[in-house]
N, C-alpha and C positions, 0 to 999 in steps of 0.2 A: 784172503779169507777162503775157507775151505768148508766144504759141506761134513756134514758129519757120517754119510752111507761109507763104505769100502770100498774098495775099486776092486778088489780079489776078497771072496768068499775067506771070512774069519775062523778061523778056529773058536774055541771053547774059550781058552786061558787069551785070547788076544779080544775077545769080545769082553769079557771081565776087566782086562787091561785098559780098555776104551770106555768101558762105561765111569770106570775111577775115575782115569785121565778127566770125562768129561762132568765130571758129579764134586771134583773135590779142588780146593783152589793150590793147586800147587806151584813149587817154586821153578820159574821159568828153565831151560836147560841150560842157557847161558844170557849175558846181559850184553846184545849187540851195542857196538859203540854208536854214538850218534844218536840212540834212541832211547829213552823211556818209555818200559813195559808198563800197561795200566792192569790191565787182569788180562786172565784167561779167558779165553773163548771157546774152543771146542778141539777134541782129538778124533783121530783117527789110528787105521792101521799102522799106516807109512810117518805119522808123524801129529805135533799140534799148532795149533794156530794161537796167537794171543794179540789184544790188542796194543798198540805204542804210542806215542809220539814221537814226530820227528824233533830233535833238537835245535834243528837249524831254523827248518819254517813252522815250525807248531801245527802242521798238520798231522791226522789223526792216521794211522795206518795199519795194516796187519803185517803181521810177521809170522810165515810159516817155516817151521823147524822139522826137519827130517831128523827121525830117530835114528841113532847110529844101530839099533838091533832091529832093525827092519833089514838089514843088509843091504841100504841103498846106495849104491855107488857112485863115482862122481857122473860116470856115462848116465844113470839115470836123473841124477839132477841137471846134469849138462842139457840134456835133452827137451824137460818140461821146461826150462828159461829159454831153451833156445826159439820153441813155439811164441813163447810167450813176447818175446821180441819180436819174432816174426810181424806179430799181431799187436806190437803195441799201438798202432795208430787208429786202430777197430774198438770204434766206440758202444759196440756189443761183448768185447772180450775185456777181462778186468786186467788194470792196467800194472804192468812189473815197475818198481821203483830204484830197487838194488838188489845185490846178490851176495851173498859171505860163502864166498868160494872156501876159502881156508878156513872157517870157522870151523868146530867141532861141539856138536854138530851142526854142519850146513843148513844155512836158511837164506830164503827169499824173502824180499819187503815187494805190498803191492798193495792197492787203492785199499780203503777199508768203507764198506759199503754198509752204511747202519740199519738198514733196513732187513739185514740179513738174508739169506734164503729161500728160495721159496719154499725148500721143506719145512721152515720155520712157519713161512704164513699159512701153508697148508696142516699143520701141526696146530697150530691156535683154531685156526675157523673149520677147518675142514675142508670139502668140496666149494669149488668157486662158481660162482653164478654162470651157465654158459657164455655170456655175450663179455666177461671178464677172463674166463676158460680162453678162448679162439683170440682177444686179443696179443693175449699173452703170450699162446702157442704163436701166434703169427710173429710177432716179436723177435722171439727163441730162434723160429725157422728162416726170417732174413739173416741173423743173427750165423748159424749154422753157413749157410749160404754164402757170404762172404768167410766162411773159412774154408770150404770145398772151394771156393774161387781161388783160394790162393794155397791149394791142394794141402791142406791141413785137416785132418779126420780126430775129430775128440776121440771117440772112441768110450768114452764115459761119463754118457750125457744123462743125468737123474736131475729132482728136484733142489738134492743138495748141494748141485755145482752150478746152477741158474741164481745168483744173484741179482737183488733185486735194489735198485738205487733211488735217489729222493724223488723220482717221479715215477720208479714203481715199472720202470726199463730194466728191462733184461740183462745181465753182463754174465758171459760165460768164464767158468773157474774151474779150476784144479785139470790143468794139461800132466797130470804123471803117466796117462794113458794113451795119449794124443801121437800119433802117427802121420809123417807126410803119406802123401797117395800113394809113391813108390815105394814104402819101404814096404818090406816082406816078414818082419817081428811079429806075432801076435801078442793081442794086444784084449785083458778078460775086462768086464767091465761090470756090472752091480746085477746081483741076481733080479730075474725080475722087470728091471728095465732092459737088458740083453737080451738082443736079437741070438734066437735059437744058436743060429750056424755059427756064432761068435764064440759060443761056448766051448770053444776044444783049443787044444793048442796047441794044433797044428793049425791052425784058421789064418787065413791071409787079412789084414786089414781091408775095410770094404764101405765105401760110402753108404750104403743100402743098412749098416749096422744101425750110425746116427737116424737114419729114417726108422727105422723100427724103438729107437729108445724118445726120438722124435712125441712117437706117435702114444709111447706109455706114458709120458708125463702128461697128454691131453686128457688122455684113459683117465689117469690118474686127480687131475683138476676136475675133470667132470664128478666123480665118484668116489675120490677120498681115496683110493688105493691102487696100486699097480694091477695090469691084467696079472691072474690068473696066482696071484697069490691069496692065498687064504693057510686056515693052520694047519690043512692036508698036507699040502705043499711042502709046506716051510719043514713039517715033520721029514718027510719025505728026505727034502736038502738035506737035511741036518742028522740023518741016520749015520752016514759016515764021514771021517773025519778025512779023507785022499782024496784029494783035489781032482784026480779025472774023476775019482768015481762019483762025487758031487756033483760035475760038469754035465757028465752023461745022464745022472738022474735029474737035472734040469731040463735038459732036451728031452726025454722021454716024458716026463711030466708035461711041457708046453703041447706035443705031440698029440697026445694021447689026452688032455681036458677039452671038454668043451669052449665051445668059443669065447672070448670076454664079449656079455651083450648088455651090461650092466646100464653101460653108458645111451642105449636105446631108450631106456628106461625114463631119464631122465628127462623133466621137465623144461622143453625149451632148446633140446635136440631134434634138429630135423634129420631128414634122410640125407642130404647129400653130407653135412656135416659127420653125422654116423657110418657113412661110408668112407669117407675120409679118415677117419678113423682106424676101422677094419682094414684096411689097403697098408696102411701103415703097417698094423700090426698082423699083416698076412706072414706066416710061416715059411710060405717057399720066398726065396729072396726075386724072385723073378717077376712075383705075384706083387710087390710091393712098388711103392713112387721109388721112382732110381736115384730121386736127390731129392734132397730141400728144395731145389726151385718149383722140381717139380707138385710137392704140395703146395708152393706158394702159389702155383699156379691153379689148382686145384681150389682154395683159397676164396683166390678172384671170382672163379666161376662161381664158385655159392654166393657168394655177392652179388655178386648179377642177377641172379636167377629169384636174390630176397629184394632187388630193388627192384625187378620187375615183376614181380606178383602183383604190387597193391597195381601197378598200370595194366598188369592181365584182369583182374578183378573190374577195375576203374572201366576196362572197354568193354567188361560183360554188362555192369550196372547201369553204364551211362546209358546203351541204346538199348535197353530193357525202359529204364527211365522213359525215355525219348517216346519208344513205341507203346507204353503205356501213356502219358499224356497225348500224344496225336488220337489213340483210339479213345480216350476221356473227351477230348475237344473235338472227333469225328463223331462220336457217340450226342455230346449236347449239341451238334449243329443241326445233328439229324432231327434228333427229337424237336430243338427249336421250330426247325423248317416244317416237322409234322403237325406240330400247336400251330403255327401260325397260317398252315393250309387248312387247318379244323377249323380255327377261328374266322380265314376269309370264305371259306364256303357254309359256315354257320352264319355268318352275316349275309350271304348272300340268298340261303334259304328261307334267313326271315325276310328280307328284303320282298325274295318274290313270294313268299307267303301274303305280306303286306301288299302288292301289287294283285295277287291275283282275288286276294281277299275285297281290295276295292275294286273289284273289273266285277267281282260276284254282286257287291251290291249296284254299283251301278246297272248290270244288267236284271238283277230282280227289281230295283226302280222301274227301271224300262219294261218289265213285265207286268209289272201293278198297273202301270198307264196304261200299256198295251192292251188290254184286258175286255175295258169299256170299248176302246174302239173296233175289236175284234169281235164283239157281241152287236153293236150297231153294224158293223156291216153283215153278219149273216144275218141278221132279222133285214137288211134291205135285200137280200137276196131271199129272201120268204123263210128263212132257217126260225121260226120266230122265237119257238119253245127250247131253244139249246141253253144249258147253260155250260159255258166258255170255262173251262177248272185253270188251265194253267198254259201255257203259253212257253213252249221250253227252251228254245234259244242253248244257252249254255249250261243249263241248270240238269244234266244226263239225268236221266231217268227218273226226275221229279214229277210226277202225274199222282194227281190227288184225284178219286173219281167222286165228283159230289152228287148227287140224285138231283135227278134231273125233271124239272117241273111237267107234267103230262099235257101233248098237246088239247088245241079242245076235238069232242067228239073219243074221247079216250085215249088219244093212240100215246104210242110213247115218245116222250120226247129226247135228243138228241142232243148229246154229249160231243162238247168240242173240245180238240187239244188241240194247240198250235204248235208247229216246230218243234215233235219230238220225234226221235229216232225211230226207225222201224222196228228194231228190238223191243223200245219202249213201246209202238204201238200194237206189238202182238201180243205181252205182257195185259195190253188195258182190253183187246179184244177177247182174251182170254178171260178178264176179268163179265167184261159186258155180254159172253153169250152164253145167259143164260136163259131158259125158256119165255120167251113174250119179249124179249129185249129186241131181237128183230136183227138184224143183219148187220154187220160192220163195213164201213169201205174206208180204204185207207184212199187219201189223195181227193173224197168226194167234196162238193159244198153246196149239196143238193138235202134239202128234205126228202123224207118218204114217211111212207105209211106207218113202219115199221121204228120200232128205235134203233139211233144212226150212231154210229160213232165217225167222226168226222177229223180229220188230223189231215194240218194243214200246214 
């Protein structure tokens, strides 16, 4: 099977020719022996393709027919089967069955893959989901890869010569352009997917080509259409019909447009991805990966770098995590341990509230008693007329001054405090001197004449 793009830039009356071939059911060019033709399937420049069966095993196959007015030679048929044997045991390259050397005109039989093209499934749905985009390309690129290993260069690598088989595997098709490493022929390949410097014809075949047409089909999967076509372009191409001067305003146009950043754009494109990309489709050949391994290596590393994110992520979160609940459970032990120092020194302050509160009564009981006896002994020391107010022990600065009974003959009688402080008793002496009260002695337990304040 054969893709339906051109491998050489069509003319006018050969694009009309192609669109017939592939619009109208026509009768095959000849009826290979061995095989039943079912229908038609698609033309091209160099020739068309139709569906068979074999006779023998009732397997289903394609059969491509080279037009004898394409002027292709046996050298040039010789050549695409002889690739194509190279590679028959490359379960990425679509496989040769037979060959009708002598037929008129010549044709090849090889796998027939019903799945068709992927220009076909890109033609139905359009642009592919990225993460089905990058399988695919990866696919393609081992695919590529074992044909650079066994120094085989397609040379004209688009969407419509990647076939696509029942699990939707890549098989590479239509070698009419395909070049060993050493040979020196050039070799034009599809506008559009062609690497710039491919386009002349004097150009030497060059691995770095497949990396740039590589790299348009991913363009392409991402965003529905080749870099750097639009109907500017194609105008452009299509002004003259002389194949250099075509060639030349191809390269002048890749040159001279802006860069393809389409694929930037899209949803679920990352950076290294996008750069991968660009590298491919970098202009200068030197600028670009020197081979398919080398994107596939490129590849790996974005892999990497998406499988270790979520664990770059994972070791920002976790000890974020971590150090947010330690300062949560640093935070409630503190505050625990603050409550339960409030709560034992609030029990301890009632406690000695409670303690000092009974030591106060017991000591003002001991003052109530105190009282009478402190009043009988200064009356046995001749004190007769005092009356005794308060007794102060622990009771600071409690002095009640009660008037004080007169002794007989007038004089005034004499105020006892027991056991208060000096402070307190200059407070009561201040209180007692006033005019007729008589003199104060701190420490005396003597009557006089006068009135006494007596503090003892």
């Amino acid at each position: 099977m054969v893709g339906h793009d051109s491998t050489e830039p069509q003319s006018a009356d050969e694009r009309l020719l192609s669109a017939e071939l592939s619009t109208q059911h026509v009768v095959p060019p000849i009826r290979p022996p061995g095989y039943r033709l079912e229908r038609f399937l698609g033309a091209g420049t160099y020739g068309e393709v139709w569906v068979g069966i074999d006779r023998n095993t009732g397997r289903r196959v394609a059969i491509k027919f080279f037009h004898a007015r394409a002027s292709v030679d046996a050298a040039s048929l010789t050549r695409e089967v002889e690739k194509l044997v190279f590679l028959s045991s490359d379960r990425y390259v679509v496989q040769l069955l037979d060959v009708g050397w002598d037929a008129e005109p010549p044709y090849y039989v090889m796998d027939y893959i019903e799945q068709g093209s992927l220009e076909d499934c890109l033609s139905q749905g359009g642009e592919l989901a990225v993460d089905a985009a990058v399988e695919l390309f990866h696919e393609i690129a081992v695919g590529l890869t074992h044909l650079h290993n066994r120094g085989v260069l397609h040379c004209d690598l688009k969407p419509a010569n990647v076939l696509l088989d029942e699990d939707h595997k890549p098989r590479l098709a239509d070698f009419g352009q395909a070049r060993l490493a050493h040979e020196s022929s050039p070799a034009l390949g599809t506008m559009f997917y062609m690497a710039p410097e491919q386009a002349d014809l004097q150009a030497l075949p060059d691995a770095r080509w497949d990396v740039y047409s590589l790299g348009a089909i991913l363009y392409c999967m991402l965003v529905g259409h080749p870099p750097y076509r639009n109907p500017a372009s194609i105008a452009k191409v299509e002004s003259t019909t002389d194949l250099e001067d075509r060639l030349a305003i191809y390269r002048s146009s890749l040159v001279h447009a802006p860069r393809p950043s389409e694929h930037r754009l899209k949803r679920g494109v990352d950076r290294n991805l996008a750069d991968i990309v660009d590298r491919c489709l970098a202009l200068e050949p030197e600028q670009r990966f020197q081979s398919p391994g080398e994107v596939l290596e490129a590849l790996r590393v974005r892999e990497q770098t998406r499988a270790a994110r979520p664990l770059l992520l994972l070791g920002l979160v976790v000890p974020s995590i971590l150090l947010l609940l330690m300062a949560t459970s640093g935070w409630w032990m503190i505050r625990q341990s603050v409550d339960e120092t409030q709560a034992a020194l609030s029990a301890r302050t009632i406690e000695g509230n409670g303690w000092a509160a009974q030591f106060a009564a017991r000591k003002r009981r001991g003052t109530d008693r105190s009282i009478p006896r402190v009043r009988g002994a200064l009356r046995a020391g001749g004190v007769v007329d005092s009356s005794v107010v308060a007794v102060g022990g622990a009771a600071r600065g409690m002095a009640v001054i009660e008037t004080c009974s007169g002794r007989s003959g007038g004089e005034h009688g004499a105020v006892t405090v027991v056991g208060v402080g000096s402070r307190t008793a200059s407070a009561i002496r201040a209180t007692l001197a006033t005019p007729g009260v008589g003199r104060a002695n701190h420490g005396a337990s003597r009557s006089t004449s006068g009135g006494e304040l007596v503090c003892l």
